[in-house]
PAMIDO-825827 format. One record per residue (C-alpha): y, z, x; residue in one letter. Coordinates in steps of 0.1 Angstrom, whole numbers, plus 5000, padded with zeros to 4 digits. Layout:
<sites>
YZXa
...
</sites>
This chain:
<sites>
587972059435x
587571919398x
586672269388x
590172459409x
591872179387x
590072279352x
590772599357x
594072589370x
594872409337x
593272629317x
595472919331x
598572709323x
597472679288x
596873079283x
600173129296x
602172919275x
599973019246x
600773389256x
605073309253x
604473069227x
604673279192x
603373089158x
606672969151x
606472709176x
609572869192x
609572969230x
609573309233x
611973469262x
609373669288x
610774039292x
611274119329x
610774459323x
607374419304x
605774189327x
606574419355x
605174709338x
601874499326x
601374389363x
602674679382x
604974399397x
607574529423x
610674339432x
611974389467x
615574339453x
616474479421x
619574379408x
621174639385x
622474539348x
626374609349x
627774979339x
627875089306x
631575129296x
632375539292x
635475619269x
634876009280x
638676099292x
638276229328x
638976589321x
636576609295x
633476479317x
635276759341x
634477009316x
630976909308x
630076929340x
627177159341x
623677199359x
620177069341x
617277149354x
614877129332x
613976749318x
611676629289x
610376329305x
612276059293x
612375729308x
616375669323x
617275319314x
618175079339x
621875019324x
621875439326x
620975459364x
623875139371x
626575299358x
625775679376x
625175469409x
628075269408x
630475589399x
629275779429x
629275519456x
629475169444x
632774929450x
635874929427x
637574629411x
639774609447x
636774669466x
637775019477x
634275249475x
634175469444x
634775769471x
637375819493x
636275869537x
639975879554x
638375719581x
636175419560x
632875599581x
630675629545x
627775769560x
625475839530x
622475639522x
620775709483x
617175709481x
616375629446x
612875779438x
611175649407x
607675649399x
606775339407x
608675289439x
611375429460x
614475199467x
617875219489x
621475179464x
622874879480x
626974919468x
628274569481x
625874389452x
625274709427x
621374619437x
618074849444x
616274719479x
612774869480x
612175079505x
608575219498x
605875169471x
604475429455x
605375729431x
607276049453x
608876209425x
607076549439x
609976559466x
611676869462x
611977069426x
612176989392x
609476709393x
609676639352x
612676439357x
612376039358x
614275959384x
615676149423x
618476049440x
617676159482x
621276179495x
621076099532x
623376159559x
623475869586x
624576019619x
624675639635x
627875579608x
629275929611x
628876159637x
630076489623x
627676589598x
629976789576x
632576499570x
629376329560x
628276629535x
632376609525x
631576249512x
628276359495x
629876659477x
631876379463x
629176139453x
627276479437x
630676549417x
630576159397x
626876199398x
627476489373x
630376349355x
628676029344x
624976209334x
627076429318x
628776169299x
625475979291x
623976249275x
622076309308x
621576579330x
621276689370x
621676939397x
622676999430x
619477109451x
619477199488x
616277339489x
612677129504x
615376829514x
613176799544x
610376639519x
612576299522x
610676269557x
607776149535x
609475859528x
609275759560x
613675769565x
614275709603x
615275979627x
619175879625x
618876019590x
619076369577x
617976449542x
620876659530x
620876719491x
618376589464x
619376579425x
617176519400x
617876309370x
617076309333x
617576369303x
618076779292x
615376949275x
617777169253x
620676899244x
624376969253x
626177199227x
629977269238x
632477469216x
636277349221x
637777679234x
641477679251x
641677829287x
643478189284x
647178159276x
648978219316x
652078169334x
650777769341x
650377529308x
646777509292x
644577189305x
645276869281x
643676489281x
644776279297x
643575859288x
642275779320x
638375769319x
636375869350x
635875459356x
639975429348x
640575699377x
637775559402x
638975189399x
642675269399x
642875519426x
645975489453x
646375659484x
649275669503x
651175799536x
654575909520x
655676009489x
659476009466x
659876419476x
660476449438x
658976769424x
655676749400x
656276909365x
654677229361x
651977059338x
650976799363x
650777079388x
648777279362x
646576999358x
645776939397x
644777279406x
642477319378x
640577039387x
640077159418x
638477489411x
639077649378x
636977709343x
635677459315x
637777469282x
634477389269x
632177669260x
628477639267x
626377779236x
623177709254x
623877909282x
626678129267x
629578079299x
631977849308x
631277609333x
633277519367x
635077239373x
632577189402x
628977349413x
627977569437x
624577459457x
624377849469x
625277989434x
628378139442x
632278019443x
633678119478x
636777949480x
640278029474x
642777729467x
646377769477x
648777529469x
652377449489x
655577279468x
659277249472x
659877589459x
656577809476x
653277889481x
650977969452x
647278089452x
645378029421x
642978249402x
640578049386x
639478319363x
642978349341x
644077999354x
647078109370x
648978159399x
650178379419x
653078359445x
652878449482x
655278289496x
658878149487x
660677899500x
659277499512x
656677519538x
655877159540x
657277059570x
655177339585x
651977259572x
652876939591x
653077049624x
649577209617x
647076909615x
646676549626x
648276409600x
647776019615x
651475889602x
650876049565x
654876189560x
652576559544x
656176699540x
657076459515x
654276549493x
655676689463x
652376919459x
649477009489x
646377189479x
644677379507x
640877499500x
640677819517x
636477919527x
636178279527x
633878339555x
633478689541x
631978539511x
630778189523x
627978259550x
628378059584x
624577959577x
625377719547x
628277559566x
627077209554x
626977329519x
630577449518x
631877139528x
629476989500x
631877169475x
635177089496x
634076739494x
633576799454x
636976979451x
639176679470x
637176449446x
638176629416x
641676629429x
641676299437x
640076169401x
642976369382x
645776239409x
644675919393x
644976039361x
648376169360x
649475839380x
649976009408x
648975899448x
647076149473x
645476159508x
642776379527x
643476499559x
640476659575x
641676739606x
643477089614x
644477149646x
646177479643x
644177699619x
646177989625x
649477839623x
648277719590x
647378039577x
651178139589x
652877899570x
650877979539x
651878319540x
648478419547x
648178529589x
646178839587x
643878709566x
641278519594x
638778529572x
639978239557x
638977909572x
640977599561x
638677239559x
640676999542x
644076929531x
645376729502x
648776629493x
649876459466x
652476269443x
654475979433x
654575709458x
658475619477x
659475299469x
661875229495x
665175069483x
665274729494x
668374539509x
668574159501x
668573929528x
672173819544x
673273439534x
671873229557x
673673009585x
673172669582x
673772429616x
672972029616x
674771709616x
677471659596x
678271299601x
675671059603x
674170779589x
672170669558x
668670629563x
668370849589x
666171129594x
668271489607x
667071819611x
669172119599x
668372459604x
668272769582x
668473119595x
668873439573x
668173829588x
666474059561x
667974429567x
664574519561x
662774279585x
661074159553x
659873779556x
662673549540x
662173199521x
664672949518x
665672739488x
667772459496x
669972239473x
670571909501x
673571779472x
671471409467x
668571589435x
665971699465x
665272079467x
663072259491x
661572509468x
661572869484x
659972739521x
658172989535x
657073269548x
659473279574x
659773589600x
663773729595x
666873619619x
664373329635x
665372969629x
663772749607x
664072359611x
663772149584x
663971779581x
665971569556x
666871179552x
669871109530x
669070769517x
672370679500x
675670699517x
678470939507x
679871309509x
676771599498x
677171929501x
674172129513x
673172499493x
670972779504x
669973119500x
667573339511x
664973609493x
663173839508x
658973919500x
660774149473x
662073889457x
665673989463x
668073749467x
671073659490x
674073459482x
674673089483x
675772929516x
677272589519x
677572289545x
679271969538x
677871659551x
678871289553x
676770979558x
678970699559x
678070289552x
676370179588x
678769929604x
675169719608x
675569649573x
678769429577x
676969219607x
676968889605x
673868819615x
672369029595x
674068959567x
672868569570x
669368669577x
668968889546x
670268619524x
667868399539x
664868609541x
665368889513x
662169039510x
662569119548x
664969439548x
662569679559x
661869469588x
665569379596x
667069709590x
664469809616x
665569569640x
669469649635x
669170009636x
670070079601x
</sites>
């Protein structure tokens, strides 16, 4: 035992003689350096917060491009936080960085490093670990540092491609942030099944795997303006792609007011168009989104006041098919769940060409629908606009009809998106409230008055009351509009007051004054004889008499 003891001690002194430099001063242990040294795995790995990018959205948009070739170097920890939290973590109002019309967010990320593989836990910004060991040789490019195994859960979601909708959108900030960092990935479809060897439960489907890592030949981008065409070249706007991700809106019904030609401009690109940056490594402009097949085989048509536009992403332009406003039509074509589509000042449509798009990559195409309403979304935001997805189509044809576009079956609608500037409904203030209650009593005495006030808006309504002796009831409420509201008041002087009260509404809008006049007079008790005599000879006992007279 003495021996366990010595050496024990012994230990303690090697360790404190290891952190304890020269100087005399305590060194702090690095985390990271110890784990390293001893191979040490935690089970929970809290992530460092994310780096602050000043990129403007549009121009991580633009720089958007596929790496797949890495040289090796490590990806810090602050690096991998701030890609995680942009593709799936929480915003500052708790909304997910993603948008699922239904709140169903399906996707699990496997992050594959070499010393471990670990689950992205969003509602702390943490790593769990799922599996020891170093599978970095799942699926291609195995030079890069770090995987992410996007996973479809089919217990959260049961149709698989809204599921690959909400990873298309996760791939598009997965881009946009590497991008940003000086990093690089790509979209892979291909040997997904080698996420099995993780040991993922059968509820889970391996759908898309992207590498991560830093580019063998750095980026090298040339500043060269979209063609000159009948919409306005792409600008920048402030927003960052954290700006657009924390302060996205979406909304049911919209002001009806029409977008400006720029902020239409702006939309469309986003959703499908060219880079105004020019690649000198690979010698091409890039698209606003990728393709995991290697081919583009959507059309985008967009519906506003005035008609119905498809764009060419080539000359970023577009071209009429159809005048006159179709919204109320595209309406009547889905299941729209309360969302007021026709208000919308601007609806994009993406349009799969099925002559293009095979039926055998089905999952993949709504990969890229999910990455064009994400891109939509992100520059909605940008332009202080509001949007909404609506998935659900329930007359494909009659679609196609009010887009101008019947005899064209080929075409195979999957999501629709409209957006604009919120309504902000005028409001109406409340109506001066009655006021009912005694008025004649006595001094001293408690009497209950009600309030009532009905808000043309069936807002709730507060009341703030003026009761004419220097007591106010400061804005009482919530209260629900036209019900009755008692409150309680004592008056404890005699004489004439004159009760004041208005309502407001939970708009803050106010009504006008109302009045009621009240009179406590002196109580006849007070000129009793008895009383009078008993409270000159007992004076500290008015409490008690006034109690017993009924004062």
């Amino acid at each position: 035992m003495k021996k366990i003891i010595f050496n024990f001690f012994i230990c303690t002194i090697l360790i404190f003689a290891a952190v304890l430099p020269v100087t005399g001063q305590i060194h702090k242990i690095n985390t990271k350096e110890v784990n390293e040294n001893f191979n040490f795995i935690m089970d929970k790995y809290p992530l460092p917060p994310p780096i602050s990018i000043d990129m403007v959205l549009e121009e991580s948009i633009c720089r958007r491009m596929s790496v797949r070739s890495y040289t090796g170097e490590a990806v810090t920890d602050e690096e991998l936080s701030t890609i995680l939290w942009a593709a799936y973590g929480l915003t500052e109002n708790g909304n997910r960085s993603i948008f699922n019309p239904d709140g169903t967010y399906s996707t699990i990320i496997y992050v594959i490093r070499s010393e471990a593989t670990y689950k992205y836990v969003p509602e702390d910004h943490s790593l769990s670990l799922y599996k020891s060991g170093n599978y970095l040789n799942i699926g291609q490019y195995d030079n890069a540092p770090v995987k992410f195994g996007l996973v479809w859960d089919m217990n959260t979601e049961s149709d698989e491609l809204i599921g690959m909708a909400d990873i298309g959108m996760i791939g598009q900030s997965i881009y946009f942030d590497a991008n940003a960092l000086d990093l690089g990935t790509v979209t892979t479809g291909m040997y997904v099944d080698e996420l099995f060897q993780l040991g993922i439960p059968s509820n889970e489907k391996p759908e898309i795997i992207m590498p991560l890592g830093h580019p063998s030949s750095p980026y090298d981008f040339t500043y060269d303006p979209l063609p000159a065409s009948n919409l306005p070249a792409v600008i920048d706007n402030t927003f960052s792609l954290e700006d657009a991700i924390n302060n996205r809106q979406i909304i049911d019904i919209w002001d009806d007011i029409p977008l400006s030609l720029l902020e239409q401009s702006q939309l469309i690109w986003s959703s499908y168009g060219y880079s105004y940056l020019y690649d000198n490594i690979n010698n091409k402009r890039h698209r606003t989104l990728p393709s995991a097949i290697g081919y583009y085989p959507f059309k985008i048509f967009a519906a506003n006041h005035s008609g119905v536009y498809q764009y060419l992403p080539s000359t970023h332009s577009i071209t009429e098919i159809l005048q006159g406003d179709q919204r109320e039509e595209i309406k009547n074509c889905v299941e729209y769940n309360n969302i007021m589509i026709d208000t919308a000042s601007f609806i994009i449509v993406p349009f799969l060409d099925t002559n293009i798009g095979s039926s055998q990559y089905q999952r993949f195409w709504y990969y890229e629908n999910g990455a064009i309403i994400n891109n939509v979304l992100l520059e909605a935001t940008a332009l202080n606009l509001q949007t909404n997805v609506i998935y659900d189509i329930s007359n494909e044809a009659g679609l196609r009809s009010a887009l101008g576009i019947s005899s064209q079956t080929n075409l195979v609608p999957l999501s629709v998106v409209p957006v604009g500037n919120p309504f902000i409904s005028p409001n109406t203030p409340p109506e001066n409230p009655d006021i009912d209650g005694t008025t004649s009593g006595n001094a001293g005495t408690s009497y209950t008055y009600t309030f009532n006030s009905v808000d043309p808006d069936d807002d709730d309504v507060y009341y703030y009351i003026e009761w004419g002796d220097g007591i106010t009831e400061d804005w009482d409420g919530p209260h629900v509009s036209g019900v009755d509201v008692d409150i309680a008041h004592t008056y404890e002087n005699q004489g004439t007051f004159t009760i004041e009260a208005k309502a407001k509404d939970s708009n803050s809008a106010e009504s006008g004054w109302s009045t009621l006049q009240v009179t406590m007079p002196r109580n006849k008790a007070l000129t009793n004889p008895l009383f009078l005599r008993a409270l000159e000879r007992f004076p500290n006992t008015f409490p008690v008499l006034r109690y017993i007279f009924r004062l």
